[in-house]
VEXVEX-293308 format. One record per residue (C-alpha): residue in one letter; residue number from 1; x, y, z. Coordinates in Angstrom, 1 decimal, decimal comma. Each point is the difference from the previous one (the first is absolute). Layout:
// residues N
r A | k NUM | u X | v Y | w Z
...
This chain:
// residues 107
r X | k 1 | u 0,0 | v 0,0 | w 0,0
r X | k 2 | u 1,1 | v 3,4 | w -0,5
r X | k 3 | u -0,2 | v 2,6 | w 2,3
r X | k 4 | u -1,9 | v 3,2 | w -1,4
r X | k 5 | u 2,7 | v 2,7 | w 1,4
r X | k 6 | u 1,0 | v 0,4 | w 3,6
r X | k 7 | u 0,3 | v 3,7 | w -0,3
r X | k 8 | u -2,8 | v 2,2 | w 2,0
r X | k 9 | u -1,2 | v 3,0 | w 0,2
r X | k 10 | u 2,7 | v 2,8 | w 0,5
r X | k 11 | u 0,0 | v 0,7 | w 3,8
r X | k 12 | u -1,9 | v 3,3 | w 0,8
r X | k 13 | u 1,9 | v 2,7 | w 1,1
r X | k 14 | u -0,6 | v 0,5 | w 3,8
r X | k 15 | u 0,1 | v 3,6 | w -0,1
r X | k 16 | u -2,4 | v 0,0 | w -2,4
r X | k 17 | u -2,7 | v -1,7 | w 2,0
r X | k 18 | u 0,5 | v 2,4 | w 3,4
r X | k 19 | u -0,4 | v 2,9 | w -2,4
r X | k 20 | u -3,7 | v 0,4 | w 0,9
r X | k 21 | u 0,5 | v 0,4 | w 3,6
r X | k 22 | u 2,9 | v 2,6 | w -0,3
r X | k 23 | u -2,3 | v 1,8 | w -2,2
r X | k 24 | u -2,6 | v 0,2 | w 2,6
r X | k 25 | u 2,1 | v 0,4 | w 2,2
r X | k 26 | u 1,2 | v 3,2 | w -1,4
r X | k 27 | u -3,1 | v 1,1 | w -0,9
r X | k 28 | u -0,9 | v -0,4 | w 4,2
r X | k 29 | u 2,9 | v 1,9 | w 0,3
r X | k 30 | u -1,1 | v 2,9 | w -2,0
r X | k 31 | u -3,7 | v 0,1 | w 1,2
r X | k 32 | u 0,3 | v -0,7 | w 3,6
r X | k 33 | u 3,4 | v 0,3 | w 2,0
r X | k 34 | u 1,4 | v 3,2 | w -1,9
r X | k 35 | u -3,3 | v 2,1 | w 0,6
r X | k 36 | u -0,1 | v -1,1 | w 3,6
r X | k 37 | u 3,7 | v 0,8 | w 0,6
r X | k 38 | u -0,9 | v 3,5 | w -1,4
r X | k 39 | u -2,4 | v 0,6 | w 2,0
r X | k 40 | u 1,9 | v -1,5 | w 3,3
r X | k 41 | u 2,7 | v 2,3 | w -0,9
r X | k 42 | u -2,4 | v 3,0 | w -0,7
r X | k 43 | u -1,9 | v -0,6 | w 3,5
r X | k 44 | u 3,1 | v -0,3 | w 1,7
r X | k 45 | u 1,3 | v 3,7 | w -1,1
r X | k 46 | u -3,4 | v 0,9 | w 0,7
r X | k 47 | u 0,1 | v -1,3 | w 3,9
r X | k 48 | u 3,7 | v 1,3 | w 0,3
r X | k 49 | u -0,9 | v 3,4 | w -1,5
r X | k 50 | u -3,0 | v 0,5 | w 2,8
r X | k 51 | u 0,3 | v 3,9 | w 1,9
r X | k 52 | u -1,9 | v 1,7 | w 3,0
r X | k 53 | u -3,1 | v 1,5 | w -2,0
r X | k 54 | u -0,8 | v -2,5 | w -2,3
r X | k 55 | u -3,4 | v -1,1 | w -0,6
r X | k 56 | u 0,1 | v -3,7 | w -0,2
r X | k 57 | u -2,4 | v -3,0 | w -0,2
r X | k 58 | u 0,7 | v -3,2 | w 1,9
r X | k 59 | u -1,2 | v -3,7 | w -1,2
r X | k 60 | u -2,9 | v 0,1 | w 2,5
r X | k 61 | u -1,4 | v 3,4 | w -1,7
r X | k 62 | u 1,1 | v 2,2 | w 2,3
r X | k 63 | u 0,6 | v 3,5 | w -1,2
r X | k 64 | u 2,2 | v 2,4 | w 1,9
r X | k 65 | u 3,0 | v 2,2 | w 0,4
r X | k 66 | u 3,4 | v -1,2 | w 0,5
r X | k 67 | u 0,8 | v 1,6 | w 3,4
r X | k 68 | u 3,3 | v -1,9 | w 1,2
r X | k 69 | u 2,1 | v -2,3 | w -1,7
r X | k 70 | u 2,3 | v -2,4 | w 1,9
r X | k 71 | u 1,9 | v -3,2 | w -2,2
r X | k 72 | u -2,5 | v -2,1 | w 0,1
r X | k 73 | u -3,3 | v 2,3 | w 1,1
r X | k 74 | u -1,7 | v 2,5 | w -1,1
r X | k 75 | u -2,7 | v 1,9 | w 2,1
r X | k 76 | u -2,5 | v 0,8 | w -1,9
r X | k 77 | u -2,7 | v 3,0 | w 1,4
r X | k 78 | u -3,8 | v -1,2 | w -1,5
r X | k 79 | u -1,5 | v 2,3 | w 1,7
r X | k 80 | u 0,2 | v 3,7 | w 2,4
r X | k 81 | u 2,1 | v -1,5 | w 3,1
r X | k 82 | u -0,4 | v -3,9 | w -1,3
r X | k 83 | u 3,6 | v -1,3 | w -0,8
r X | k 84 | u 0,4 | v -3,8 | w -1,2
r X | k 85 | u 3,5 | v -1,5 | w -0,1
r X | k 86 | u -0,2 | v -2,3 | w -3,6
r X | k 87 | u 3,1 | v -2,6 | w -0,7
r X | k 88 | u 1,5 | v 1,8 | w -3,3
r X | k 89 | u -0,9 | v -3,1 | w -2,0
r X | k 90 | u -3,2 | v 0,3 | w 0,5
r X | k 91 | u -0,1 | v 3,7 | w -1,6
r X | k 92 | u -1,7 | v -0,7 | w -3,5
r X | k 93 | u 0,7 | v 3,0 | w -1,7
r X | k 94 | u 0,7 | v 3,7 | w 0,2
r X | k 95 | u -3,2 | v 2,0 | w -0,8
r X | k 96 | u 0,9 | v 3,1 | w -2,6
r X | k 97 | u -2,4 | v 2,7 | w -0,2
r X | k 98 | u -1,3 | v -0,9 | w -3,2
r X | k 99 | u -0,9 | v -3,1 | w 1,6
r X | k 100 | u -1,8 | v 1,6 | w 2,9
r X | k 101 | u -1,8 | v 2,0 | w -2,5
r X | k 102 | u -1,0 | v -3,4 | w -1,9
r X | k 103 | u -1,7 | v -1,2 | w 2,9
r X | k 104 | u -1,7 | v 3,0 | w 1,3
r X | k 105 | u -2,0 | v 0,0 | w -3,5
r X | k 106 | u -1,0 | v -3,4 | w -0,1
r X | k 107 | u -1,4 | v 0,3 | w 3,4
């Protein structure tokens, strides 16, 4: 009997085959962990940038006026002769007054 060829298929090339999965994960790359390391670095200049007079907003919703700042809190005045002492990390953003304006109209 004769045998009809021993040669196979040419082997794949194995770089070949993970090339979907570096593709996605560059594409994950792009879409998720660059924007959020952006904004972790724009949050972070935000937080270290913080001064006596600023009108902030903290994660809970509390709106006041940055009265003291010490490294890691900030007393924050809500209200005439109410003072709240806030973790710095849990200021949410620094309200401008075109903001202030903003939310005064959609009241």
């Amino acid at each position: 009997m004769a045998q009809g060829g021993t040669e196979g298929a040419p082997a794949a090339n194995p770089l070949l085959s993970f090339a979907p999965f570096i593709l996605i994960f560059i594409i994950f790359y792009f879409l998720l962990v660059l924007p959020q390391q952006k904004k972790a670095k724009k949050r972070k200049t935000m937080l270290e940038a913080l001064k006596k007079g600023d009108r902030v907003t903290t994660t809970g919703g509390v709106i006041g006026t940055v009265t003291n700042l010490q490294q890691n809190v900030v007393t924050v005045q809500i209200a005439e002769g109410v003072r709240v002492k806030v973790k710095r990390a849990f200021i949410e953003e620094v309200l401008s007054d075109e903001t202030e304006e903003t939310e005064e109209r959609t009241k």
